[in-house]
C-alpha positions in Angstrom: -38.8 205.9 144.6 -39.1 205.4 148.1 -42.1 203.9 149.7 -43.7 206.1 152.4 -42.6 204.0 155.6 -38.3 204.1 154.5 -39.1 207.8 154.3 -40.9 208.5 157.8 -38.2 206.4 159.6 -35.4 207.8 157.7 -37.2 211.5 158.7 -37.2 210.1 163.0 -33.3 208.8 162.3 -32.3 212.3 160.8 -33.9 213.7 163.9 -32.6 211.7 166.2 -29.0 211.7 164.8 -29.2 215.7 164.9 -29.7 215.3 168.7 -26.9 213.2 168.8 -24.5 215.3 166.8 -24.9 217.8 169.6 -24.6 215.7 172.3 -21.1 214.4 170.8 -20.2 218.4 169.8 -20.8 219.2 173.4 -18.9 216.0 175.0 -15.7 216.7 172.4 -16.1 220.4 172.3 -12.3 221.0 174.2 -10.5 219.0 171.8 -12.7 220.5 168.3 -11.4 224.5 169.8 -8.1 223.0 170.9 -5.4 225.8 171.2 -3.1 224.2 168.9 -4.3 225.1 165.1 -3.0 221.9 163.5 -4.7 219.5 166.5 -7.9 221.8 165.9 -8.1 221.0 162.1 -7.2 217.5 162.9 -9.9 217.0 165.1 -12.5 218.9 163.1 -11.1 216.7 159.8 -11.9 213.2 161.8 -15.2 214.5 163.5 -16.5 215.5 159.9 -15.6 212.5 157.9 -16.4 209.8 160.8 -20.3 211.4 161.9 -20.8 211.7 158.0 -19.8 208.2 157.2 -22.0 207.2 160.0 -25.1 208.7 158.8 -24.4 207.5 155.4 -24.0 204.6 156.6 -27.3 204.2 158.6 -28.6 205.3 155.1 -27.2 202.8 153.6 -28.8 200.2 156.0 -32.6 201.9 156.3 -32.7 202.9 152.6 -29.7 201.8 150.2 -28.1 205.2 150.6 -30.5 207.5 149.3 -30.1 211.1 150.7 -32.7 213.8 150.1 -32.5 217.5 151.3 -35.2 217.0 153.6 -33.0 214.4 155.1 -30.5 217.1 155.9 -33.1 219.7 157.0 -34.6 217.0 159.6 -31.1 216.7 160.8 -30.1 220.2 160.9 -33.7 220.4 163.0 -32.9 218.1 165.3 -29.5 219.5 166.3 -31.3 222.8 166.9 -34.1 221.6 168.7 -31.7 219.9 170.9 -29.7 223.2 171.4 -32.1 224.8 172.6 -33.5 222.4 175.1 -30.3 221.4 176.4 -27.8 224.4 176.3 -26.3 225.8 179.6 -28.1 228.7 181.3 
């Protein structure tokens, strides 16, 4: 059980994280759609482990680890909010 304060803060750093996902997606997006299949499923392999380990691991630190869906949803949020405020026109 998680008291209401772990839950509001772990609800910003979903949020925030989700912003930040897209800003790293767009700064790396050449070498995740790189030509070469095997570099492009290297890449994508590293990106995905690393940026999960990351926010498991500022999990870990703001709440021992604990991950709830609406952890996920507020991260998923985030990194569609930022789409659409900061996607070329």
């Amino acid at each position: 059980m998680m008291i209401l304060i772990d839950q509001i803060i772990s609800f910003l750093v979903s949020f925030v994280y989700g912003f930040f996902l897209y800003w790293i997606i767009c700064k790396i997006y050449s070498y995740l759609f790189y030509k070469n299949r095997y570099m492009r499923i290297l890449f994508n392999a590293i990106f995905c482990i690393s940026s999960a380990f990351i926010y498991f691991f500022i999990l870990l630190l703001l709440n021992n680890g604990i991950i709830h869906s609406y952890f996920l949803l507020f991260l998923i949020f985030g990194f569609l909010i930022s789409y659409c405020l900061l996607k070329k026109k």
